[in-house]
N, C-alpha and C positions, 0 to 999 in steps of 0.2 A: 460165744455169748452164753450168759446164764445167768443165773437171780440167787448163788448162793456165795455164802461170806468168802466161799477160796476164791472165786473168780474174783471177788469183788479187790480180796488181797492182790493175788497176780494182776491187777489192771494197776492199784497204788503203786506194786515192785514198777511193773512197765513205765508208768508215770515218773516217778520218782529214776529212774535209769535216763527219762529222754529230759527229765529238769536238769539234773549232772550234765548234759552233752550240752544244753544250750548254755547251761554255767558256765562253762570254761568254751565255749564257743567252738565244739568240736563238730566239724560235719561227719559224722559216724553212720548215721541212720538215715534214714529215709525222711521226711514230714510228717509229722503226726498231725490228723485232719482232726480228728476228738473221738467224744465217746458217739453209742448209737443209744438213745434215747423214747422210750414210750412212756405215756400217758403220767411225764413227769419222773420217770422213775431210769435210772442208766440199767441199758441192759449189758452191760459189764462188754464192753467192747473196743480194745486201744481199734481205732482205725487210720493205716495212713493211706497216702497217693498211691498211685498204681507201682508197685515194685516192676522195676525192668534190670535185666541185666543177667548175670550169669553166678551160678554158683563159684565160687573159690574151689582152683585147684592148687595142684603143687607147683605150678611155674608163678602162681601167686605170692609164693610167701616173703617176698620184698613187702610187696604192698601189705600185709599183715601183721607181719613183723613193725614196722612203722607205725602201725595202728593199734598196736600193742604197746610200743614204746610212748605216743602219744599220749594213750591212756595212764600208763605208769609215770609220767612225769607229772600228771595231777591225783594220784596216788591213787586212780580206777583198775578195777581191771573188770574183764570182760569174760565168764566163767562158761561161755559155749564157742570158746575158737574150735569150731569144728564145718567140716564140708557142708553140714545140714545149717549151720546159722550166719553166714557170712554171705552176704553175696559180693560181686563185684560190679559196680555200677558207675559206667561214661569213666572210668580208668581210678575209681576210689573205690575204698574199704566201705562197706554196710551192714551195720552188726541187725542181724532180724531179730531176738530177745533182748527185748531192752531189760526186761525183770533180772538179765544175769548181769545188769551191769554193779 
């Protein structure tokens, strides 16, 4: 959370990342619930559900792989395929940075 123009940037990247997924009607992500809001003003905060599940390891990269090719076939790509932003969730891909889509 913060009150300054980058965060405010990084919440539009994140925004604009989970508007693309519901476009093409991709379950990639988690829900997004909204922003967190005071006294009228957004305190710059994507929030979703509770994230459950497990990081991505190497016995994953089926399931990555697929979630990369889904992206490329509507001409996305997802620029943090790494252990720290992927989880694995009830047997599907979760990209956690939606700003890098």
């Amino acid at each position: 959370m913060g009150w300054f123009d980058e965060d405010l940037k990084m919440v539009e990247r994140c925004m604009r990342g989970h508007y693309l997924l519901e476009k093409y009607r991709l379950d990639l992500c988690f829900p997004v619930v909204g922003h967190v809001m005071c006294n009228g003003k957004v305190l710059i905060s994507v929030r979703h559900f509770r994230r459950t599940g497990r990081m991505v390891q190497t016995y994953d990269r089926t399931l990555a792989h697929e979630a990369a090719a889904t992206l490329a076939r509507h001409r996305l790509a997802y620029g943090a395929f790494n252990i720290m932003q992927v989880m694995i969730s009830r047997g599907q891909v979760r990209l956690l940075d939606l700003a890098q889509i």
